[in-house]
C-alpha positions as a Markdown table, in Angstrom:
| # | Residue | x | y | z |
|---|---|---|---|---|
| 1 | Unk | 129.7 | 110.0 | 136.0 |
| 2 | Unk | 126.6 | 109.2 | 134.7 |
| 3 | Unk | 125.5 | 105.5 | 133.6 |
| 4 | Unk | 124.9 | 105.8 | 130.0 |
| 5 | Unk | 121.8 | 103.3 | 128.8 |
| 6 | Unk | 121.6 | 101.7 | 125.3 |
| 7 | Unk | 119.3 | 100.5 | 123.4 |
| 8 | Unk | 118.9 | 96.7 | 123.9 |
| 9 | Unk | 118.1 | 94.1 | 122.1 |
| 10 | Unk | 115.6 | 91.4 | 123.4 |
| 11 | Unk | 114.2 | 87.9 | 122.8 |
| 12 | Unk | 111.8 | 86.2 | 125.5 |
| 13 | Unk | 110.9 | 82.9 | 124.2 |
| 14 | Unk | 108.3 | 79.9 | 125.3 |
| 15 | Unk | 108.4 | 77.7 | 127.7 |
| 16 | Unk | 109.9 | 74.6 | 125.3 |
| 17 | Unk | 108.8 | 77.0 | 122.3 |
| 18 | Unk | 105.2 | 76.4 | 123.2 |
| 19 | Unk | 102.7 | 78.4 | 121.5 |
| 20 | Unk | 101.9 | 80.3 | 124.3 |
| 21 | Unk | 101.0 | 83.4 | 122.7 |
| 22 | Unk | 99.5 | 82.1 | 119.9 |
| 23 | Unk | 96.3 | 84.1 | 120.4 |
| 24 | Unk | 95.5 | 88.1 | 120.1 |
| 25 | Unk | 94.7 | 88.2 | 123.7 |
| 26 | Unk | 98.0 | 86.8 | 125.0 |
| 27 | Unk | 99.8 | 89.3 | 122.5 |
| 28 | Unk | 97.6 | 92.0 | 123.6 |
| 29 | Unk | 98.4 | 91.5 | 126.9 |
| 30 | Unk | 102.0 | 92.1 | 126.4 |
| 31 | Unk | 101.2 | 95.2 | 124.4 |
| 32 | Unk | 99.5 | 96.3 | 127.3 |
| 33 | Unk | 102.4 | 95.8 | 129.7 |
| 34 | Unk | 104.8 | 97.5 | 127.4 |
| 35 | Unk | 102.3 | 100.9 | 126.8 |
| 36 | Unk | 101.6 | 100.7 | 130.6 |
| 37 | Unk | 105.9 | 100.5 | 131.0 |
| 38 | Unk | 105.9 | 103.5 | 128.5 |
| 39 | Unk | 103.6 | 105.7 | 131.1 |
| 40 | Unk | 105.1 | 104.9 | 134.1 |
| 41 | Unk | 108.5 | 106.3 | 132.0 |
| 42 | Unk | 110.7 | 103.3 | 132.7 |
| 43 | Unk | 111.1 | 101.9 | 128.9 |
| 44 | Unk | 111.2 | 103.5 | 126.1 |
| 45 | Unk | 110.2 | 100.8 | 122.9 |
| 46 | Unk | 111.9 | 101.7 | 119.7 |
| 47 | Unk | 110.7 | 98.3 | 118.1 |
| 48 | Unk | 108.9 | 94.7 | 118.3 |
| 49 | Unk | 107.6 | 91.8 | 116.6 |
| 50 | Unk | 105.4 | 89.1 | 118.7 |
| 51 | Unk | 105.5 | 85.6 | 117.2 |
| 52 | Unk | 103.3 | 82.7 | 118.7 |
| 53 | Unk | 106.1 | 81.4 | 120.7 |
| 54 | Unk | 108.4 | 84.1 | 121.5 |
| 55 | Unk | 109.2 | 87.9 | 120.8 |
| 56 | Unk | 111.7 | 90.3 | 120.2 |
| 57 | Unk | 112.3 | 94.0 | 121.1 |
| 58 | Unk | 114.7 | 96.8 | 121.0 |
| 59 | Unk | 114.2 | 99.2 | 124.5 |
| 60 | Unk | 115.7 | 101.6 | 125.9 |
| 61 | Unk | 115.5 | 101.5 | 130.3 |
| 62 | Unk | 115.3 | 104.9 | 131.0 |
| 63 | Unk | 117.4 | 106.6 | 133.3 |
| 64 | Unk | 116.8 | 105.9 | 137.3 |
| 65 | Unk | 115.7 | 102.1 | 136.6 |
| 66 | Unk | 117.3 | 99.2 | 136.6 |
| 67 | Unk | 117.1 | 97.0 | 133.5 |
| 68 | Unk | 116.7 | 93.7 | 135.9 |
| 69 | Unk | 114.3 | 94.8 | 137.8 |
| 70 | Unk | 112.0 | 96.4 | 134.9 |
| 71 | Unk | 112.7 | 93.2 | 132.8 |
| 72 | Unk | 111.6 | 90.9 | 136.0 |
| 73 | Unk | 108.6 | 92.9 | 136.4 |
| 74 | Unk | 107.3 | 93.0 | 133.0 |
| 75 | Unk | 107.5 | 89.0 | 132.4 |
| 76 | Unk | 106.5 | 88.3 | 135.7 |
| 77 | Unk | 103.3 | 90.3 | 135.2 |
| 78 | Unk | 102.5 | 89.3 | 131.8 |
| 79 | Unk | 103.2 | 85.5 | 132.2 |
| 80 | Unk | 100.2 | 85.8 | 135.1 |
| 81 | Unk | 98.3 | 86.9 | 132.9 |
| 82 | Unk | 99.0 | 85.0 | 130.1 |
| 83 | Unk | 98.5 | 82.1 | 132.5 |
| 84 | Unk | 95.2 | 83.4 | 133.6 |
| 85 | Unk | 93.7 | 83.4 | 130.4 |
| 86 | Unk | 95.5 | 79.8 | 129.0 |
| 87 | Unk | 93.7 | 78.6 | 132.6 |
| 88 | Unk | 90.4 | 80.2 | 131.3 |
| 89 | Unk | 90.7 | 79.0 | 127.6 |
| 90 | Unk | 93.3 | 75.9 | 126.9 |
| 91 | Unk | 93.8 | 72.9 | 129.6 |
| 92 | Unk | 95.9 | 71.3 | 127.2 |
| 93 | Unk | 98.8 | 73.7 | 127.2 |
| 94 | Unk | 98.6 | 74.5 | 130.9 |
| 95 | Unk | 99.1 | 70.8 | 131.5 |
| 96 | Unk | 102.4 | 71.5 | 129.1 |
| 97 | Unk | 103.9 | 74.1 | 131.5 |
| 98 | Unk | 103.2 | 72.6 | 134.2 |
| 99 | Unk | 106.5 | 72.5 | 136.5 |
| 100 | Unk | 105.9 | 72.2 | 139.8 |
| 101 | Unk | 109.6 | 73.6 | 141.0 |
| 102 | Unk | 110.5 | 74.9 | 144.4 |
| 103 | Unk | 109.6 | 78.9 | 143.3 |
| 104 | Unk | 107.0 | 78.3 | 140.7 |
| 105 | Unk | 104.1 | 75.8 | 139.5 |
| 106 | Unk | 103.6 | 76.8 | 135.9 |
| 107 | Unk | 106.1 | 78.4 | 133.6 |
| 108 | Unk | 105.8 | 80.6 | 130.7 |
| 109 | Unk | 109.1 | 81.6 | 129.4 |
| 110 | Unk | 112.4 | 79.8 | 128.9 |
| 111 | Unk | 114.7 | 81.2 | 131.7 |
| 112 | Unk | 117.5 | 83.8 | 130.7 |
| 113 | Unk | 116.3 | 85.7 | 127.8 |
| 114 | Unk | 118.7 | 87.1 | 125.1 |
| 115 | Unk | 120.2 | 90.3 | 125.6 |
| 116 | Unk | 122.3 | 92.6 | 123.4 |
| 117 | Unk | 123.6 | 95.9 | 124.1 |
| 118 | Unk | 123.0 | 97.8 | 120.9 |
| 119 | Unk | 126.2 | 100.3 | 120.8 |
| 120 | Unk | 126.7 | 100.7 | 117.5 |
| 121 | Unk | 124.2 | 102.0 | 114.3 |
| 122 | Unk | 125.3 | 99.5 | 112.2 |
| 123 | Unk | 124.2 | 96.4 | 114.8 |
| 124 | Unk | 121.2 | 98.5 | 116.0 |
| 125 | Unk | 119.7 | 98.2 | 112.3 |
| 126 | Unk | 120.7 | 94.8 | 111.7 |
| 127 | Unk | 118.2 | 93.9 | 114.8 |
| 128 | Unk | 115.8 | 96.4 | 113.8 |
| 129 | Unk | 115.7 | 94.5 | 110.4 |
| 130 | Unk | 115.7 | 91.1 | 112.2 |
| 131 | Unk | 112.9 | 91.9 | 114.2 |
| 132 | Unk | 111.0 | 93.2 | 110.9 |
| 133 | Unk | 111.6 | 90.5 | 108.8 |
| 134 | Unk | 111.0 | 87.6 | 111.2 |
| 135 | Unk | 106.9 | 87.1 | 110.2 |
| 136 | Unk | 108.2 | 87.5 | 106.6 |
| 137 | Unk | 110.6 | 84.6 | 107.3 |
| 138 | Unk | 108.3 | 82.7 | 109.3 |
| 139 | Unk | 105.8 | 82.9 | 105.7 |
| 140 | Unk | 103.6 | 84.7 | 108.3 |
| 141 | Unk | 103.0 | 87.8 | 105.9 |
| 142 | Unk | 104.6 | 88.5 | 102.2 |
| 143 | Unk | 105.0 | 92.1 | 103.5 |
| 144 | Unk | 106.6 | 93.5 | 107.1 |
| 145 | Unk | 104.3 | 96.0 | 107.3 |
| 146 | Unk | 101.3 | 93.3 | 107.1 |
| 147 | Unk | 102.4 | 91.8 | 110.0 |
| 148 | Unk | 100.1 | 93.4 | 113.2 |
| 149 | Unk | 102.0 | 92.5 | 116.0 |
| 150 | Unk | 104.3 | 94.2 | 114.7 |
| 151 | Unk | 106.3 | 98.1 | 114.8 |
| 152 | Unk | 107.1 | 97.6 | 110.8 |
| 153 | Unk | 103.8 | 99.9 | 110.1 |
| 154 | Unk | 105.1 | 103.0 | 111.9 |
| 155 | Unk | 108.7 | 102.2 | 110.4 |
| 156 | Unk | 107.2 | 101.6 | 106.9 |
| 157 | Unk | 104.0 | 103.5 | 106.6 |
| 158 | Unk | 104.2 | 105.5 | 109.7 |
| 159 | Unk | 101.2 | 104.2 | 111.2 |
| 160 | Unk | 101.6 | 104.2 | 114.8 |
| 161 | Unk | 98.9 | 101.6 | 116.1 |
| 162 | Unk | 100.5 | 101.4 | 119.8 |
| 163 | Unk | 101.4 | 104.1 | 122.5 |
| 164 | Unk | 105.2 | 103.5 | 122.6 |
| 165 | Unk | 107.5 | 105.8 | 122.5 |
| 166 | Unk | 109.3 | 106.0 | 119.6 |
C-alpha cells in the first residue's frame, strides 16, 4: 500500500524569538527556497504567513520524498543564507545567535519545529485561518489580505504574487 501524505501544518520559529527575519531580504529568501522546492516537485505550499521571528505553513511533501529530509534541507539552506546576509548587514544579532555547539557555530531556528498532520477539513481550516489572521493579531495589518508575506491575497483576492502551487 501506498503511503498516503497530508497536508501539514508548520511553525519554524527564531532562535530565542529573535527577529531574525525581520527584513524583506531574509523573507525573500525563504520564499525563494519554497518556489525553488515547488520546481524541483517535492512540496506543494497550500499556505503561509512570515512574521519577523517565525513562520507558519501548510505543505503538502509530495510523493517519493521524505518529509525529514525535505524539511532539513529547506532550513538548513535558508538559515545559511539568512546568516549570510545578518553577517553582511547586522553584527548585533549575529553576536545573539552565536552558539558555538559541537555541530554548529551560529543558530537560526529553535530546534524541533511544530508539526501537525492536517487529516481532517475542519482542522485544516482552522490552521488556514490561523496562519491568515496572525499579522492581523500581531496589529501588523487591519486586513489579511494587506499583509505581503502572506498567501491571504490569492485566498481573498486571488492574487497569486508567488510560484507555489496551490
Amino acid at each position: 500500500m501506498d503511503e498516503v501524505y497530508f497536508p501539514e501544518f508548520i511553525t519554524v520559529t527564531c532562535f530565542e524569538w529573535l527577529p531574525l527575519i525581520k527584513r524583506q531580504q531574509e523573507k525573500s529568501i525563504i520564499i525563494d527556497s519554497l518556489q525553488f522546492l515547488t520546481l524541483k516537485n517535492k512540496i506543494d505550499v497550500h499556505a503561509f504567513v512570515l512574521m519577523d521571528n517565525h513562520f507558519h505553513l501548510i505543505w503538502r511533501i509530495k510523493e517519493g520524498n521524505k518529509r525529514s529530509d525535505v524539511q532539513r534541507d529547506f532550513l538548513q539552506f535558508a538559515a545559511k543564507q539568512i546568516l549570510k546576509n545578518l553577517k553582511d548587514d547586522d553584527l548585533e544579532l549575529v553576536e545573539k545567535i552565536e552558539v558555538n555547539l559541537k555541530d554548529r557555530k551560529y543558530q537560526i531556528w529553535q530546534r524541533n519545529s511544530l508539526s501537525i498532520e492536517l487529516r481532517s477539513e475542519k482542522v485544516y481550516e482552522q490552521k488556514l485561518n490561523y496562519i491568515h489572521n496572525n499579522p492581523v493579531k500581531a496589529g501588523i495589518c487591519i486586513l489579511e489580505e494587506e499583509y505581503e508575506f502572506s498567501s491571504a491575497k490569492y485566498y481573498i483576492l486571488n492574487e497569486k504574487n508567488w510560484q507555489l502551487s496551490r
